[in-house]
C-alpha positions as a Markdown table, in Angstrom:
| # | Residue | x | y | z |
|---|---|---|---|---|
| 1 | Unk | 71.3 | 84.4 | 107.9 |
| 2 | Unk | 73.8 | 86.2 | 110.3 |
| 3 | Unk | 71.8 | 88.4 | 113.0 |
| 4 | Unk | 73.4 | 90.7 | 115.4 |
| 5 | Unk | 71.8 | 93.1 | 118.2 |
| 6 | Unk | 73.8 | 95.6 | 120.0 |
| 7 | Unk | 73.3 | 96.5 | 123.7 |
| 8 | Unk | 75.2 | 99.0 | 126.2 |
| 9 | Unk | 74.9 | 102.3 | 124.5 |
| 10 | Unk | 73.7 | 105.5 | 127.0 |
| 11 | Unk | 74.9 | 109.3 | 127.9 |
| 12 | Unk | 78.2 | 109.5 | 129.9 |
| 13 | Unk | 80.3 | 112.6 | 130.7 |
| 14 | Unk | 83.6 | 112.9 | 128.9 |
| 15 | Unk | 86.2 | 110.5 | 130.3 |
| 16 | Unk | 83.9 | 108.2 | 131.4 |
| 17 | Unk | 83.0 | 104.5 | 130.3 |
| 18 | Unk | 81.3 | 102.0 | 128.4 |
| 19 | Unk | 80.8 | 98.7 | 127.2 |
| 20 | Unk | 78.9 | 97.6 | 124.0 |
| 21 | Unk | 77.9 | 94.0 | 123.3 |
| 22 | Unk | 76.7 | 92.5 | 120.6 |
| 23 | Unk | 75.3 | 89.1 | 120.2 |
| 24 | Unk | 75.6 | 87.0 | 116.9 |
| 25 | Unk | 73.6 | 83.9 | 115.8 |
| 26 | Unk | 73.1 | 82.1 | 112.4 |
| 27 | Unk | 76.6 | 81.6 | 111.6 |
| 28 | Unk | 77.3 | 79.0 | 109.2 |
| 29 | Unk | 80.7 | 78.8 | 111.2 |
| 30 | Unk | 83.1 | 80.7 | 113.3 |
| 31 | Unk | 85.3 | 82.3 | 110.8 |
| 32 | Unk | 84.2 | 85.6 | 110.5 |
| 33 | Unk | 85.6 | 89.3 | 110.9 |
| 34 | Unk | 83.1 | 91.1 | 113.5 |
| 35 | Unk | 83.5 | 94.8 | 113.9 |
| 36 | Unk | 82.7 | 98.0 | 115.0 |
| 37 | Unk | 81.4 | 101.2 | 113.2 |
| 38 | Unk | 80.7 | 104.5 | 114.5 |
| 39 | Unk | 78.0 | 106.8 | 112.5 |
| 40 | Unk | 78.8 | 110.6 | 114.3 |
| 41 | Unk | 76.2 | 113.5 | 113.3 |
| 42 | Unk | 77.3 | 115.0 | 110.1 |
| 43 | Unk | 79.9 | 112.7 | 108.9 |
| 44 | Unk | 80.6 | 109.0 | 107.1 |
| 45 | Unk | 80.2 | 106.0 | 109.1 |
| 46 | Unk | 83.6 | 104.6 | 110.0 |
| 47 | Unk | 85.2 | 101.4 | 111.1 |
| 48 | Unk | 86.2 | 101.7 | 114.4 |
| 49 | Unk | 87.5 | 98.5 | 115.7 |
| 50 | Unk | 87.6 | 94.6 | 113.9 |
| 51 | Unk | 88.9 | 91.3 | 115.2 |
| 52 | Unk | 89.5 | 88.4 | 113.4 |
| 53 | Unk | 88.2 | 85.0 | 115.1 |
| 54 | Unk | 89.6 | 83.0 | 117.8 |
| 55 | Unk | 90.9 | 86.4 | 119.4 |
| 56 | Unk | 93.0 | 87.0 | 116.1 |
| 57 | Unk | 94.4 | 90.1 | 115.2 |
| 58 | Unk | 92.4 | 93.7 | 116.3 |
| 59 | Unk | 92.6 | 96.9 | 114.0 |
| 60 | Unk | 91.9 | 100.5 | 115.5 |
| 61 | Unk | 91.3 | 103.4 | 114.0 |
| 62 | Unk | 93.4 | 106.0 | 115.1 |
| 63 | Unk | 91.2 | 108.4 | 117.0 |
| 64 | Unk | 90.4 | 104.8 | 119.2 |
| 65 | Unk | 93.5 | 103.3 | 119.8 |
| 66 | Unk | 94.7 | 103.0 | 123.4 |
| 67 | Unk | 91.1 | 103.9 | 124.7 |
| 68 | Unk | 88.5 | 101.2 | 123.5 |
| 69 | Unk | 89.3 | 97.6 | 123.1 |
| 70 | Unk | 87.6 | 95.0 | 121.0 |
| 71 | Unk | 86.9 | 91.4 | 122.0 |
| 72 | Unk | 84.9 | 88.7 | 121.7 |
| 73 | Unk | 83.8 | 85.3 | 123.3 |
| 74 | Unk | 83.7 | 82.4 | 121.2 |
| 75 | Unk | 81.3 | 80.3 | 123.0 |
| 76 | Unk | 78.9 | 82.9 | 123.7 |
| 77 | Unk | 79.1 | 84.5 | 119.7 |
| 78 | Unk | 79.3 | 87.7 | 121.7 |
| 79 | Unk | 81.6 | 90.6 | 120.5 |
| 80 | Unk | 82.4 | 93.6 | 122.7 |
| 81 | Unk | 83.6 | 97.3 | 122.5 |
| 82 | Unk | 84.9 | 98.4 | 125.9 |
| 83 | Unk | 85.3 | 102.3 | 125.3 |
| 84 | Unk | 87.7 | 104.1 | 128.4 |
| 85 | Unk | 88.5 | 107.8 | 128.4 |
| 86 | Unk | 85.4 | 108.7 | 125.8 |
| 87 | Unk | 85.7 | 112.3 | 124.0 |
| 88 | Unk | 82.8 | 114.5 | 122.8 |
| 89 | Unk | 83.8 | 113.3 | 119.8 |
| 90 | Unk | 83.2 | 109.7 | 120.1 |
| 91 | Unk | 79.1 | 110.5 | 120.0 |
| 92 | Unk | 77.2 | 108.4 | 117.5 |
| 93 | Unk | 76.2 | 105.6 | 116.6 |
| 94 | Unk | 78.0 | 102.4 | 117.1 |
| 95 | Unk | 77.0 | 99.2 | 114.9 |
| 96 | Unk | 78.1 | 96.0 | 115.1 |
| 97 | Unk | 78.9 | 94.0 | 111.9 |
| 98 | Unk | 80.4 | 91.3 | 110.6 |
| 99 | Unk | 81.7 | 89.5 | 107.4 |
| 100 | Unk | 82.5 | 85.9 | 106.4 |
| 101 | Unk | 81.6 | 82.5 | 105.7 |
| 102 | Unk | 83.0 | 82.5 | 102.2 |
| 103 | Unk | 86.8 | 83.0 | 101.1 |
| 104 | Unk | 88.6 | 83.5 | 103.9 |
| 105 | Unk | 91.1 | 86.2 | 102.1 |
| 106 | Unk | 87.7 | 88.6 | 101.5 |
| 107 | Unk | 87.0 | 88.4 | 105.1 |
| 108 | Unk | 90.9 | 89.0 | 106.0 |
| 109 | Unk | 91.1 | 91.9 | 103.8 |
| 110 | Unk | 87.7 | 93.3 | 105.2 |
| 111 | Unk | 89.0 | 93.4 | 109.1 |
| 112 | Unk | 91.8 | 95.0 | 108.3 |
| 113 | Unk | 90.5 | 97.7 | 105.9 |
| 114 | Unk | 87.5 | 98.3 | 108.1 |
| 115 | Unk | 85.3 | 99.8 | 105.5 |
| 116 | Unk | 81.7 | 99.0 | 106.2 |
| 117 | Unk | 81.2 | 98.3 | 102.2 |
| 118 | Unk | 82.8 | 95.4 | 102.6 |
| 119 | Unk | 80.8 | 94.1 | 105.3 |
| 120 | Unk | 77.6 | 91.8 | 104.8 |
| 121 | Unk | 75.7 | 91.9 | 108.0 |
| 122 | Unk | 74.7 | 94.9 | 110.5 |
| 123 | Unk | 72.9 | 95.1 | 113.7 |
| 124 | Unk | 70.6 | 97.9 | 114.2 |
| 125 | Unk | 72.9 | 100.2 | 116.2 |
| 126 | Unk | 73.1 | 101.2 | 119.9 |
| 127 | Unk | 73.4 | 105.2 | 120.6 |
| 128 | Unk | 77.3 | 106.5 | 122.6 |
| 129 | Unk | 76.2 | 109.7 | 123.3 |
| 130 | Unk | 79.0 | 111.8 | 125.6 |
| 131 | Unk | 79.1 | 115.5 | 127.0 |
């Protein structure tokens, strides 16, 4: 059973910084799509960022791109989300997730669709919150 726990949430001013983490263990093995969702007050959660293993290809969504960066560290199971330039906007909540372990075309498909239905596991959120 795949756990993940985010860290590095907090309250910065607009155009500051941040880094979430998120640490994975009970993978059955390494070929997974890990990503990132944001949850913002009053709307649908949204995929914000995934990566497919062995620093495959990254999706952004388009409000994201060129500010936050997704990566991850094999040998650690250890995703990141390094947000630059953050927005009022960007408040919410950020969840880590991941999908795999079965056919590898499901877990494809889910990292570059990013929606979290087709996801399988979920950490329990870390709060962005910017002003």
């Amino acid at each position: 059973h795949v756990q993940l726990v985010e860290s590095g949430g907090g309250s910065v001013q607009a155009g500051g910084s941040l880094r979430l983490s998120c640490t994975a263990s009970g993978y059955t093995d390494r070929k997974y799509c890990m990503g990132w969702f944001r949850h913002a007050p009053g709307k649908e959660r949204e995929g914000i960022a995934t990566i497919l293993p062995g620093g495959g290809m990254a999706t952004y969504h388009a409000s994201v791109k060129g500010r936050f960066t997704i990566s991850q560290d094999i040998a650690t199971a250890t995703l990141y989300l390094q947000l630059n330039n953050l927005k009022p906007e960007d408040t919410g909540l950020y969840y880590c997730a991941a999908v795999g372990g079965g056919q590898w075309s499901r877990t494809a498909a889910a990292c570059q669709g990013r929606r979290s239905s087709d996801f399988d596991y979920w950490g329990q959120g870390t709060q962005v919150t910017v002003s």
